[in-house]
PDB file as gemmi writes it, atoms N, CA and C in Angstrom:
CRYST1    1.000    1.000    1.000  90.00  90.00  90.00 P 1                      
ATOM      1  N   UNK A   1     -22.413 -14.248   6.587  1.00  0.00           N  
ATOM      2  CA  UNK A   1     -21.355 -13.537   7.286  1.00  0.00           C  
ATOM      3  C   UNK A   1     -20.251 -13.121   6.323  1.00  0.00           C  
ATOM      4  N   UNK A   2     -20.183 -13.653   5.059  1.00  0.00           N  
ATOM      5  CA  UNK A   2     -19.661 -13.111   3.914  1.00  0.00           C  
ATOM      6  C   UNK A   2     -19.875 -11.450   3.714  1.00  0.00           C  
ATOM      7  N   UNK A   3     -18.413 -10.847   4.428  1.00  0.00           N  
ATOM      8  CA  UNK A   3     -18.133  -9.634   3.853  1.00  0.00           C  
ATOM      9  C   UNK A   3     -17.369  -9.356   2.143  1.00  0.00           C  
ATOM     10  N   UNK A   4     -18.170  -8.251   1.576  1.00  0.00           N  
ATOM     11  CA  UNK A   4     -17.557  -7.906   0.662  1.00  0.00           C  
ATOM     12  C   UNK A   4     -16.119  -7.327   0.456  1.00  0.00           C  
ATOM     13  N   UNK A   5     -15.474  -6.855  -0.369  1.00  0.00           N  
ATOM     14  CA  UNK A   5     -14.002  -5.858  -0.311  1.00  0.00           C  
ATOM     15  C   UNK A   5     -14.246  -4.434   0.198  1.00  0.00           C  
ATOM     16  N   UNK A   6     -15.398  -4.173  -0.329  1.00  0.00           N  
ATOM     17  CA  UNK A   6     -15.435  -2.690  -0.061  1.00  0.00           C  
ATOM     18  C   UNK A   6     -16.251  -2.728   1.477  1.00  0.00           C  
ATOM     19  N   UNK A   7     -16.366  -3.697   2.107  1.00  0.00           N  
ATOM     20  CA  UNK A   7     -17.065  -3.332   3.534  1.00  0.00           C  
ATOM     21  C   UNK A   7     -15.686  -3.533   4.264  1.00  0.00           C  
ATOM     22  N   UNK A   8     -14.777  -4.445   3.993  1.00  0.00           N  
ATOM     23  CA  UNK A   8     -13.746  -4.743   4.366  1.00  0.00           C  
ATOM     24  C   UNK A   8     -12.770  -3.455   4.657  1.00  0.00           C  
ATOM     25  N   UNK A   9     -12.746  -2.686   3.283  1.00  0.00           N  
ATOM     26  CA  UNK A   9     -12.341  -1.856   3.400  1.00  0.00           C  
ATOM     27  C   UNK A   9     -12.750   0.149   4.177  1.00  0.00           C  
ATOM     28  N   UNK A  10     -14.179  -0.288   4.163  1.00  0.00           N  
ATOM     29  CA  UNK A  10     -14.626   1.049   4.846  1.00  0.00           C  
ATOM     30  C   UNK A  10     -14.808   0.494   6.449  1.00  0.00           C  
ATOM     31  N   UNK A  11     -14.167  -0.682   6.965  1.00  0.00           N  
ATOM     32  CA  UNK A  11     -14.972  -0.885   8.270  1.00  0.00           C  
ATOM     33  C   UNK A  11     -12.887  -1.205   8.807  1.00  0.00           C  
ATOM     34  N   UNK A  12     -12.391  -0.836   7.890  1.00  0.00           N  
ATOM     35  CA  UNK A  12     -10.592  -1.087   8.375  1.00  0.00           C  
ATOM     36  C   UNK A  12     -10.334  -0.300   9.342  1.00  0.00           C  
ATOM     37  N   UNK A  13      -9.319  -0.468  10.313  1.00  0.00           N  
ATOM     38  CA  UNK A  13      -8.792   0.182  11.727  1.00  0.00           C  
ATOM     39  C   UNK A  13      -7.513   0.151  10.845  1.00  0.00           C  
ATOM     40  N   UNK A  14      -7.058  -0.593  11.026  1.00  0.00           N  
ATOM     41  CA  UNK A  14      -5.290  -0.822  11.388  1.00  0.00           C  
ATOM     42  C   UNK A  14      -5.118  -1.758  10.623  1.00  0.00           C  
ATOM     43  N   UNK A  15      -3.801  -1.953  10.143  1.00  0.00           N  
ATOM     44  CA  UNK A  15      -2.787  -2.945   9.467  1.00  0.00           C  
ATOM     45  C   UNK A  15      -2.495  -4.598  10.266  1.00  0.00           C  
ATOM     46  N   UNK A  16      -3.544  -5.231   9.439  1.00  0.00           N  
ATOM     47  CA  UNK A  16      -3.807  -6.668  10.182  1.00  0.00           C  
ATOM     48  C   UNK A  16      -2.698  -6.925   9.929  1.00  0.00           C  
ATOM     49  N   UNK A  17      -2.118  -8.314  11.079  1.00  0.00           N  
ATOM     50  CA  UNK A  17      -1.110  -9.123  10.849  1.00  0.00           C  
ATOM     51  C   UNK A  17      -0.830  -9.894   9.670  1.00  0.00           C  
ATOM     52  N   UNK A  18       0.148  -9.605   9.383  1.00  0.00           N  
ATOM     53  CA  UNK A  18       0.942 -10.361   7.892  1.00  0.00           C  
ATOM     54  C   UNK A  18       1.863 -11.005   8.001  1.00  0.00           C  
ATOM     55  N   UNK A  19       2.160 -12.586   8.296  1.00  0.00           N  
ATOM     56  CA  UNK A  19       2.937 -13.490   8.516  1.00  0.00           C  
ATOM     57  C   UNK A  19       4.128 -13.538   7.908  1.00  0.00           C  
ATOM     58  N   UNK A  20       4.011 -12.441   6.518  1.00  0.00           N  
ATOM     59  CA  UNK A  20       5.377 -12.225   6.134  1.00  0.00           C  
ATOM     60  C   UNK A  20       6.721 -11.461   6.580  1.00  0.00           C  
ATOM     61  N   UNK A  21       5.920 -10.594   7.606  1.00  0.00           N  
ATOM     62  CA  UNK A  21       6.605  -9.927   8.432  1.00  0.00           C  
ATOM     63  C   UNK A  21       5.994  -9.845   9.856  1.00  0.00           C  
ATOM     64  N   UNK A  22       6.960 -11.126  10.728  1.00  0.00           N  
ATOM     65  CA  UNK A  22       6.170 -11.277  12.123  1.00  0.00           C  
ATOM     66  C   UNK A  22       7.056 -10.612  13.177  1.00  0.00           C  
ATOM     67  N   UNK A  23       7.786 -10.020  12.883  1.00  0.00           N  
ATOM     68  CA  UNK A  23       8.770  -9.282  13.775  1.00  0.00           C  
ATOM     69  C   UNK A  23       8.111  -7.444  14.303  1.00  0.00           C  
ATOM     70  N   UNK A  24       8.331  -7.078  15.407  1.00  0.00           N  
ATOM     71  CA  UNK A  24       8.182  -6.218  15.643  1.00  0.00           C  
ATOM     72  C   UNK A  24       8.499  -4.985  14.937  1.00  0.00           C  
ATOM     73  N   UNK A  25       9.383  -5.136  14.407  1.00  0.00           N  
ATOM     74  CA  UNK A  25       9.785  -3.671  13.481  1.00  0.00           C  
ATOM     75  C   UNK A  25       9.413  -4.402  11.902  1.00  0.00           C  
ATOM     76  N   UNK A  26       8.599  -2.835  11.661  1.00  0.00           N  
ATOM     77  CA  UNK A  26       7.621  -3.070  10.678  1.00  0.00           C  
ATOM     78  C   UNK A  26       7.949  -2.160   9.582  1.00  0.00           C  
ATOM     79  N   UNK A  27       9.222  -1.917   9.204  1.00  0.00           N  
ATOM     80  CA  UNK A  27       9.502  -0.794   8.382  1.00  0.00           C  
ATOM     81  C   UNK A  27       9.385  -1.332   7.295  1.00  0.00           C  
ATOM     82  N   UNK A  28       9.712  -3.265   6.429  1.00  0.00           N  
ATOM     83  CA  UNK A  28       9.855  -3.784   5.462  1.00  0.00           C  
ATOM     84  C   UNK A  28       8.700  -3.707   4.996  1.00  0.00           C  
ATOM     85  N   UNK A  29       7.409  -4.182   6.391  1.00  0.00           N  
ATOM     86  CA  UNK A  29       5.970  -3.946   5.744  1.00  0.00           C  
ATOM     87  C   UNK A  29       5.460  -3.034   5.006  1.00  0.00           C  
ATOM     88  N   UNK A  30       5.771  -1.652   5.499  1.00  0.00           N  
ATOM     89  CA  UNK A  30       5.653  -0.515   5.716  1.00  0.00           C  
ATOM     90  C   UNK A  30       5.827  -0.511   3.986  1.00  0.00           C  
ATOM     91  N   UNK A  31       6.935  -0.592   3.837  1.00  0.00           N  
ATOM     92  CA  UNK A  31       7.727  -0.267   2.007  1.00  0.00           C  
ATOM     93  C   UNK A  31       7.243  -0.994   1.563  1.00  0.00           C  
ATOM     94  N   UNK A  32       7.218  -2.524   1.981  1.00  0.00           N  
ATOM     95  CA  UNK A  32       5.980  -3.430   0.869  1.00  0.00           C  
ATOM     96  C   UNK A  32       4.925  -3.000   0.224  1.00  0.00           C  
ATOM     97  N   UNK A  33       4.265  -2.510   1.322  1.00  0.00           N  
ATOM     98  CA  UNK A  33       2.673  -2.370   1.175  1.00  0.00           C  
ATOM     99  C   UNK A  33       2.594  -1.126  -0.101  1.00  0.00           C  
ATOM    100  N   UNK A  34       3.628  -0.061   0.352  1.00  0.00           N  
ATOM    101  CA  UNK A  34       3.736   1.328  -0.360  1.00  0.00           C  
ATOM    102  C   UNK A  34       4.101   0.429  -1.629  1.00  0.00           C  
ATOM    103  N   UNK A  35       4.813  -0.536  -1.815  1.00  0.00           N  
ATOM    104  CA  UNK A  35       5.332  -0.693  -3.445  1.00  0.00           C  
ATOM    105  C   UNK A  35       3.707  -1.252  -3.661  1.00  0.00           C  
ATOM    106  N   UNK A  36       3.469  -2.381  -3.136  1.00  0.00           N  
ATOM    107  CA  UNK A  36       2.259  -3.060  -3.869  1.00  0.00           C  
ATOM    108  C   UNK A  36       1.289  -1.936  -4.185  1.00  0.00           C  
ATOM    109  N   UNK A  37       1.117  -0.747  -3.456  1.00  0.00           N  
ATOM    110  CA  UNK A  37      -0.168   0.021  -4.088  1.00  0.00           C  
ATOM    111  C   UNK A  37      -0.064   0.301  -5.071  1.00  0.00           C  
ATOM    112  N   UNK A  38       1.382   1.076  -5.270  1.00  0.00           N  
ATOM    113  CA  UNK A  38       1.743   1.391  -6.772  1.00  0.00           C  
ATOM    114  C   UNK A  38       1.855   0.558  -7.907  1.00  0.00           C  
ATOM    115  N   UNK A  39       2.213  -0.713  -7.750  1.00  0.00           N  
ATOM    116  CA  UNK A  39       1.999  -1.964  -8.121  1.00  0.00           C  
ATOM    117  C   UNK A  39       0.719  -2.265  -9.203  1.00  0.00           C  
ATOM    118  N   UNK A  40      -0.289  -1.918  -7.942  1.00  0.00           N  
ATOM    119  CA  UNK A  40      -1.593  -2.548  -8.253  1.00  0.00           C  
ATOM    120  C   UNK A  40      -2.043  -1.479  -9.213  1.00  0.00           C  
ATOM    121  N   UNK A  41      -1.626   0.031  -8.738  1.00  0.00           N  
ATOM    122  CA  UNK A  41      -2.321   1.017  -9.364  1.00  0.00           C  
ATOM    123  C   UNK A  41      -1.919   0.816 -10.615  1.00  0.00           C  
ATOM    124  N   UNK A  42      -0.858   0.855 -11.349  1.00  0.00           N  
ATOM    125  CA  UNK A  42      -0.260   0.517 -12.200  1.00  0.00           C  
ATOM    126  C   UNK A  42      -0.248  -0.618 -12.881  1.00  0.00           C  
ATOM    127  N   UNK A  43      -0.459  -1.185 -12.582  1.00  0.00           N  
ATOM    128  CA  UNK A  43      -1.278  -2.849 -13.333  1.00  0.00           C  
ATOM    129  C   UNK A  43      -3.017  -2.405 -13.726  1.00  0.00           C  
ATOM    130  N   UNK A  44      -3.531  -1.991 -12.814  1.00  0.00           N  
ATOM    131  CA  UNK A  44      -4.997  -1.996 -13.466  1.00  0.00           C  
ATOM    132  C   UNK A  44      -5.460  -1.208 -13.963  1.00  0.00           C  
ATOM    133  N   UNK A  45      -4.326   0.102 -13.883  1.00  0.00           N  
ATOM    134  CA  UNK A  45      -5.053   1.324 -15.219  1.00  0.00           C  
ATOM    135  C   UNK A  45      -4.417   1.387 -16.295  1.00  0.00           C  
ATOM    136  N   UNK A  46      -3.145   0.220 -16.459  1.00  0.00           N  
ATOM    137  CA  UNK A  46      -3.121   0.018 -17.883  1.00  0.00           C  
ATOM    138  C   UNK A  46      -3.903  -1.026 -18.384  1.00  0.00           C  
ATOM    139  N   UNK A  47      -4.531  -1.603 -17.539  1.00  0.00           N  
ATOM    140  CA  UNK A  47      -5.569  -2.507 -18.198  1.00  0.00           C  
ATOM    141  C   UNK A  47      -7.068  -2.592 -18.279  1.00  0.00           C  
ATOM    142  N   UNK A  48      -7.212  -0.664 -17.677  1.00  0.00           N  
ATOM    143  CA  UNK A  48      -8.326   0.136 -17.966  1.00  0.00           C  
ATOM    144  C   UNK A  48      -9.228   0.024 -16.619  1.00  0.00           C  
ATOM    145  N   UNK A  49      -9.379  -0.910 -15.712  1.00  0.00           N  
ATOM    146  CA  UNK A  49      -9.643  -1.588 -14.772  1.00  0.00           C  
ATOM    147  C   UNK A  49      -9.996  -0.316 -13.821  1.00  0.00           C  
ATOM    148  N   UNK A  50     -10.917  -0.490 -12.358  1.00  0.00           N  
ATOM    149  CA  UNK A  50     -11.260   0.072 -11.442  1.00  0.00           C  
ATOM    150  C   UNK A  50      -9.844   0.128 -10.918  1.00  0.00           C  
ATOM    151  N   UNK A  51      -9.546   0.989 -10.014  1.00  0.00           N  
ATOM    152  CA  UNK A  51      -8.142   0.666  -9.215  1.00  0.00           C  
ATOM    153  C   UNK A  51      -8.521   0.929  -7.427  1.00  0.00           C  
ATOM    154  N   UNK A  52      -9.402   0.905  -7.511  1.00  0.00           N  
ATOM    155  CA  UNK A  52     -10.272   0.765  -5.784  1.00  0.00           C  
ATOM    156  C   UNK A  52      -9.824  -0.308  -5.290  1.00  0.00           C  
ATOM    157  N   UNK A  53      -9.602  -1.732  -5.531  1.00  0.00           N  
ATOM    158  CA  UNK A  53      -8.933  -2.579  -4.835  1.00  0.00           C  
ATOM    159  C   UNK A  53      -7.482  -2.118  -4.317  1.00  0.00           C  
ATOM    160  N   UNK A  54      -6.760  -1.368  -4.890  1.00  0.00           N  
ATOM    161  CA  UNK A  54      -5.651  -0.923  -4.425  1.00  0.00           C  
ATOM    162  C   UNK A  54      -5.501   0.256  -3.269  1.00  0.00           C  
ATOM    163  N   UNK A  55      -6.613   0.182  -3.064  1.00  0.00           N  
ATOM    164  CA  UNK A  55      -7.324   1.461  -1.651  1.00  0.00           C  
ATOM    165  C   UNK A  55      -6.447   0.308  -0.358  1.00  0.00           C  
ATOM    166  N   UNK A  56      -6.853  -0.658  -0.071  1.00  0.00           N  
ATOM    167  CA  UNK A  56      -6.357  -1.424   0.853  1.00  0.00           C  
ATOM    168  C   UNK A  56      -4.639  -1.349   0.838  1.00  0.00           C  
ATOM    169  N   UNK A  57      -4.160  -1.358   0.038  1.00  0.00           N  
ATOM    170  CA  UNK A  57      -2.691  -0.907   0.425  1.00  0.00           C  
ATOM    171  C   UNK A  57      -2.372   0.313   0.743  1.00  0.00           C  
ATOM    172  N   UNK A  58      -2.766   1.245   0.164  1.00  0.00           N  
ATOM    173  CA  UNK A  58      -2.625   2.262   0.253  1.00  0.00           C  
ATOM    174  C   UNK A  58      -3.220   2.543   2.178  1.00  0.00           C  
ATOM    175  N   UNK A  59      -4.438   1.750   2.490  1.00  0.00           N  
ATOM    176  CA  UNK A  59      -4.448   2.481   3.919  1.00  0.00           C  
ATOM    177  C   UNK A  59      -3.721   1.762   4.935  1.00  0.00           C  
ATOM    178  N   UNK A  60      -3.249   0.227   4.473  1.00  0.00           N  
ATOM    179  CA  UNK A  60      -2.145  -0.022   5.026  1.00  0.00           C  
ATOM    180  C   UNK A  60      -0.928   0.544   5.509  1.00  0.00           C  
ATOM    181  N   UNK A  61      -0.364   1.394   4.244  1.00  0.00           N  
ATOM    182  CA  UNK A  61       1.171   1.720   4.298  1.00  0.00           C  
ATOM    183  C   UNK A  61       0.695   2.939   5.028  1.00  0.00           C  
ATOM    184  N   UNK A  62      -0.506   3.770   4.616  1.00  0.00           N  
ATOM    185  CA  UNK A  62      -0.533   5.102   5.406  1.00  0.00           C  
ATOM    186  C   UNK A  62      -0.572   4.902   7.327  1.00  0.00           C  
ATOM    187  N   UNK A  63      -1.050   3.548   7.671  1.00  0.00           N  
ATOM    188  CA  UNK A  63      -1.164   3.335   9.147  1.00  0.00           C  
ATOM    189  C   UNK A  63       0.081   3.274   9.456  1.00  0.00           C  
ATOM    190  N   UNK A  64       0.846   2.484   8.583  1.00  0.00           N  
ATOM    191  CA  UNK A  64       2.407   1.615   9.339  1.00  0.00           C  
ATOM    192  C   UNK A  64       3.461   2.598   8.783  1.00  0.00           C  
ATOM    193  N   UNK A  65       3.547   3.622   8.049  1.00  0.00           N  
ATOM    194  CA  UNK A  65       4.912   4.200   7.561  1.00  0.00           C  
ATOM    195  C   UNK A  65       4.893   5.701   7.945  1.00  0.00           C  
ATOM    196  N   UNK A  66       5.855   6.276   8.552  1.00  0.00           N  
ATOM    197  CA  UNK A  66       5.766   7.683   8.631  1.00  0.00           C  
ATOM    198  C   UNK A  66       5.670   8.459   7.929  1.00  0.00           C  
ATOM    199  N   UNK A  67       4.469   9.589   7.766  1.00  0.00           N  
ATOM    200  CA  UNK A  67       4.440  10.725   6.568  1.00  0.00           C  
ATOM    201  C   UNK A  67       6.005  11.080   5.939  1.00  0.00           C  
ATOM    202  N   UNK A  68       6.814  11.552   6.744  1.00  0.00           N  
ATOM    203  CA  UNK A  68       7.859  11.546   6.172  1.00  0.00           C  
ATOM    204  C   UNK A  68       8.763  10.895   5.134  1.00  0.00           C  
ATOM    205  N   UNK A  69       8.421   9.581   5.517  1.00  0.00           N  
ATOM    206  CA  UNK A  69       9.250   8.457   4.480  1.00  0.00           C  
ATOM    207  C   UNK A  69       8.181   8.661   3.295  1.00  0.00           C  
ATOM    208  N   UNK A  70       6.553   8.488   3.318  1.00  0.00           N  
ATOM    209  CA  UNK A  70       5.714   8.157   2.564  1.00  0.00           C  
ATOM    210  C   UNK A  70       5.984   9.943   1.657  1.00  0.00           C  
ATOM    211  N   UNK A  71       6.314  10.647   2.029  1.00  0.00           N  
ATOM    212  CA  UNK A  71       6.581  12.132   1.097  1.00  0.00           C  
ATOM    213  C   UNK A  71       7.815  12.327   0.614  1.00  0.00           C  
ATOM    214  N   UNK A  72       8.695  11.221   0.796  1.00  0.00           N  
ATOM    215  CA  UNK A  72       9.976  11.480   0.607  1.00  0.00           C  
ATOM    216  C   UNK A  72      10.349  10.305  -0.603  1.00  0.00           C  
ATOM    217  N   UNK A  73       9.018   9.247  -0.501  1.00  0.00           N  
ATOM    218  CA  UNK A  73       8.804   8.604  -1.973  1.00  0.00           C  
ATOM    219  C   UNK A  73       8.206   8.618  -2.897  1.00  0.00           C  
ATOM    220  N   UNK A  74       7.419   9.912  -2.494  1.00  0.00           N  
ATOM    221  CA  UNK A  74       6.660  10.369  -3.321  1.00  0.00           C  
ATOM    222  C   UNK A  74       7.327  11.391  -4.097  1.00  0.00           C  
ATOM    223  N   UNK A  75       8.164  12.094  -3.231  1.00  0.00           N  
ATOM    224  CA  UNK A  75       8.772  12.746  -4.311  1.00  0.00           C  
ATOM    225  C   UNK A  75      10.220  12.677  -5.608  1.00  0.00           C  
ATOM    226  N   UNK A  76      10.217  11.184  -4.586  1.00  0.00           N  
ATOM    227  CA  UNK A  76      11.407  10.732  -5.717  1.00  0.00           C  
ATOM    228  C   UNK A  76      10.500   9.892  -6.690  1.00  0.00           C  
ATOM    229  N   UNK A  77       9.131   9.638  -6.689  1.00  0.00           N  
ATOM    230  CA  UNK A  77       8.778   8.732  -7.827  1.00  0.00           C  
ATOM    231  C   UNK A  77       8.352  10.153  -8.592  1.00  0.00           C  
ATOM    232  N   UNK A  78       8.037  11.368  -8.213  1.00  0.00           N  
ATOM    233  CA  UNK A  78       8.016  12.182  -9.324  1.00  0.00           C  
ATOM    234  C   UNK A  78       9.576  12.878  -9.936  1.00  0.00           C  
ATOM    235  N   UNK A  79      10.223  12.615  -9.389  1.00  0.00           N  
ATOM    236  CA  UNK A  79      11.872  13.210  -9.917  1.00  0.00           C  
ATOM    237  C   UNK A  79      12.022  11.893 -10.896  1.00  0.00           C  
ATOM    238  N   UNK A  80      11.488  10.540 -10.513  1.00  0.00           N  
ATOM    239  CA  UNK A  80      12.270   9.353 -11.119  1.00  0.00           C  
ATOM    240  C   UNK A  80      13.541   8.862 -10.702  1.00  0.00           C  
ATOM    241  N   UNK A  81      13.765   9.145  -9.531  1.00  0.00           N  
ATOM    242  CA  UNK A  81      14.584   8.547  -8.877  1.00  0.00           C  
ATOM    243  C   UNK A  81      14.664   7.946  -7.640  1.00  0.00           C  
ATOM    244  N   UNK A  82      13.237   7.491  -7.479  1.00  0.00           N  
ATOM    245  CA  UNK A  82      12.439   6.128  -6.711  1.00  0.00           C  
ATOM    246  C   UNK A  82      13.449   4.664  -7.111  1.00  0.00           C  
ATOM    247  N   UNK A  83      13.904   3.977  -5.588  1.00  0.00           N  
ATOM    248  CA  UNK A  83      14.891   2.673  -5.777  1.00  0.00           C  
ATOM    249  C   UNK A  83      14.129   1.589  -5.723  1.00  0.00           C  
ATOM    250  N   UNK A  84      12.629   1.697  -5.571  1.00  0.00           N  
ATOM    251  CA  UNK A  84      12.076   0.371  -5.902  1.00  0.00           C  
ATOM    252  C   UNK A  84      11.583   0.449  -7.261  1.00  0.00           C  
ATOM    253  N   UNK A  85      11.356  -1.252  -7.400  1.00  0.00           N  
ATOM    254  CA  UNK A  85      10.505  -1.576  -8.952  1.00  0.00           C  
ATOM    255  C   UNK A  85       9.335  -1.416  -8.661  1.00  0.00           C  
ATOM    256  N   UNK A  86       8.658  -0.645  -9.807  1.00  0.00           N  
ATOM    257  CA  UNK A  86       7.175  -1.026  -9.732  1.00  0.00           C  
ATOM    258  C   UNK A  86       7.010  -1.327 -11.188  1.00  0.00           C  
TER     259      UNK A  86                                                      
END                                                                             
């Protein structure tokens, strides 16, 4: 009954519960998830690495955050004037 990552990930609906944020408003998740993709992406292609594990955040933040916010950090991480760390 051992699923792999990548079945995990092609058989995903929705943004499972995350005990780090158990409250109804989910906007912190939302920005979490968006930093960790970039995070991850950025950790494993400087270390030459697949970056497909970082698919799972990425369809996280796209379920829980509005296009709007998610294009409106996208375009400040290309200006460089994105307020989170990655």
């Amino acid at each position: 009954m051992s699923e792999t990552i990548q079945d995990k990930i092609q058989n995903y609906r929705t943004a499972p519960f995350d005990a780090r944020f158990p409250n109804t408003n989910q906007t912190r998740n939302c920005y979490q998830n968006y930093l960790d993709f970039h995070r991850c992406n950025k950790a494993l292609s400087a270390k030459g690495q697949d970056v497909s594990p970082c698919d799972w955040y990425q369809r996280v933040y796209k379920s829980l955050c509005p296009t709007s916010w998610v294009g409106k950090w996208d375009d400040q991480m290309e200006s460089g004037s994105f307020p989170g760390k990655i």
